[in-house]
N, C-alpha and C positions, 0 to 999 in steps of 0.2 A: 697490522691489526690494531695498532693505539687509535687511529682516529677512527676504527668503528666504536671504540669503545666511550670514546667519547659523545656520540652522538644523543642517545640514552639521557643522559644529563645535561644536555644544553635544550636537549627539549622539554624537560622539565622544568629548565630555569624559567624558558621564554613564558612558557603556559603560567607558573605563579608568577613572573611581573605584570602579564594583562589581565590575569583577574583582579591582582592588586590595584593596576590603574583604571579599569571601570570600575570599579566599588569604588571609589573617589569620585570618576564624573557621578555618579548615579547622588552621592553626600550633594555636591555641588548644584548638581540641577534640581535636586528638588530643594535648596538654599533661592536657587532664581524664581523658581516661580510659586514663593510660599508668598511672596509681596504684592500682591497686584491682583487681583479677582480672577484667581484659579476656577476654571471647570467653569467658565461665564459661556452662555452657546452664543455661538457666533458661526461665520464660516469654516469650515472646519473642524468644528466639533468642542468640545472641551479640553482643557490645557492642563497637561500633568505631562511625569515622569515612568515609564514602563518600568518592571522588574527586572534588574540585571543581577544575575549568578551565575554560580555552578558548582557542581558536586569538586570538595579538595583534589587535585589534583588532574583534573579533565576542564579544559579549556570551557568563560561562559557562552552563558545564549542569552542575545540579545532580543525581544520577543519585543513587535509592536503592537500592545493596546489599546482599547479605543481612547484613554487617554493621552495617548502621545498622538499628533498630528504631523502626517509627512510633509514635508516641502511641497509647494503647491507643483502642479507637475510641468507646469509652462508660464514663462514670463516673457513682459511684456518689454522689450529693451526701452529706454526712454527716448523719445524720439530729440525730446530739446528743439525742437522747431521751432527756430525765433519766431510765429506768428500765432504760432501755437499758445507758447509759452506766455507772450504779451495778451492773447485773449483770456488767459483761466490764472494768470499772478491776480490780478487784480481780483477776482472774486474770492480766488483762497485768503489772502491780504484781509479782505470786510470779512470772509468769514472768522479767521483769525481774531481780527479786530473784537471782535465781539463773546469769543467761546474758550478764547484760551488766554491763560494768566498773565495777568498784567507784568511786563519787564522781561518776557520771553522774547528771544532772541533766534532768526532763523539761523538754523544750522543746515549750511551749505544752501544750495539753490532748488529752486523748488523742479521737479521732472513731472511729465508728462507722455501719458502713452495711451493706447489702446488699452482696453478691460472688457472681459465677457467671458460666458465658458468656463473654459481651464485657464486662460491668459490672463497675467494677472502684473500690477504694474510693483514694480521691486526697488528700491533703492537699502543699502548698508549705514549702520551707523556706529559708533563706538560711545555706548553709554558710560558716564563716567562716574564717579563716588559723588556722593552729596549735590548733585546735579538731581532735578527732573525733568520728563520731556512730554511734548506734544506731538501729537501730528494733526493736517486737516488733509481731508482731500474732498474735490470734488468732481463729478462728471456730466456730463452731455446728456440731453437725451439722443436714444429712447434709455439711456440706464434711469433704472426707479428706483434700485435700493445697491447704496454703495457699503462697502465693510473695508476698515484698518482691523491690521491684526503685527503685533510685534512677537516675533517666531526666535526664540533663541538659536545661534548656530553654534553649534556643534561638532566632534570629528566625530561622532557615531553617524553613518552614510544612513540618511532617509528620517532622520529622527527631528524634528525642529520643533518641541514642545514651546507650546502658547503660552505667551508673557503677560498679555494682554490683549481685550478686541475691544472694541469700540460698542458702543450701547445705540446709538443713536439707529432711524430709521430714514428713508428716500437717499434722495439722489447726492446727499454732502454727509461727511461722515468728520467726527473728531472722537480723536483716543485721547485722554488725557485733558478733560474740558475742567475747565476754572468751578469752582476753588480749588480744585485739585491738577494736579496733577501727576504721570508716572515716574514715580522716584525708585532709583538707583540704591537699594541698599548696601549692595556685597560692597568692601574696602579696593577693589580692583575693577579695571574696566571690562566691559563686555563687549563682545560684536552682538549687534541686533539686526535683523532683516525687518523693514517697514513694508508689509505687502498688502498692497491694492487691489481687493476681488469685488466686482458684480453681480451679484446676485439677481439681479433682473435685468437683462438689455444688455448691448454691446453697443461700447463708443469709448469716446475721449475721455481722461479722466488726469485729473491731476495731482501732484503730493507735494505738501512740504512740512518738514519736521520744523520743532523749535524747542531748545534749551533755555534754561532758567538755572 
């Protein structure tokens, strides 16, 4: 009869340490997205943080409101076709050249994919302290209006509140355009999702980020 009686209090335990560790992420996410133009309409919608609680002693809810944006629902694998990639480096490159800060450096290689719909072109990054960052991308026709959006990840399942989106309008898009760019406050790094949606048209489309 001792380990039913134990049961009672270890479900108690477990229930206060996940309230305790979501009222922490909930401090920390809304620390991420106070820096970088919160609630900007883009794809997706506006970028915040939902309410997480619950009553002392009863497990929270975790509730998504129109300011938290879910993960787009379909991504577009990068194809990396060396013929691909050789036809849209060079114009991300000029457009680069021209919209994002002087002494920015690419991080990592630039990917390419399909965009339209739900499909949407994805690459990860690990933003780091006292660092800022860019992204450009461009697409094909018939796409006419391209959107970057950097999507904080998360271990809350469905939840990827908006960092940042890009302001710009047609078929090439930059987050983080000179004099400015997305700077990195918190003292720790973060994973960020760089995701590439269409807003008009389906085709080629391509991404590459850059550090400073």
């Amino acid at each position: 009869m001792m380990y039913k009686s134990l049961i009672l209090p270890i479900a108690l335990v477990s229930l206060a340490s996940l309230s305790s560790f979501v009222a922490c992420k909930k401090q920390d996410q809304a620390a991420v997205t106070g820096g970088y133009q919160p609630g900007q309409t883009g794809v997706g919608g506006a970028g915040g943080v939902a309410g997480v609680g619950g009553a002392a002693g009863t497990a929270p809810v975790v509730t998504a409101a129109p300011a938290v944006t879910a993960a787009p629902s379909a991504s577009a694998p990068a194809t990396n076709d060396p013929t691909l990639l050789a036809a849209v480096q060079p114009m991300l490159t000029q457009l680069a050249s021209t919209q994002v800060v002087a002494g920015s450096k690419p991080l990592g290689t630039a990917v390419v994919g399909n965009v339209g719909g739900a499909q949407t072109l994805e690459t990860q990054i690990l933003l780091q302290p006292n660092k800022c960052y860019s992204a450009v991308a461009i697409g094909s026709p018939p796409i006419a209006e391209l959107n970057i959006q950097f999507l904080a990840v998360t271990i809350l399942p469905g939840l990827a509140p908006i960092l940042a989106t890009d302001q710009d309008t047609g078929p090439s898009a930059v987050l983080g355009k000179k004099p400015n760019c997305y700077k990195w406050a918190l003292p720790l790094p973060a994973s960020v999702k760089v995701v590439v949606q269409s807003a008009s048209g389906t085709g080629i489309a391509g991404l590459q980020v850059f550090e400073k």
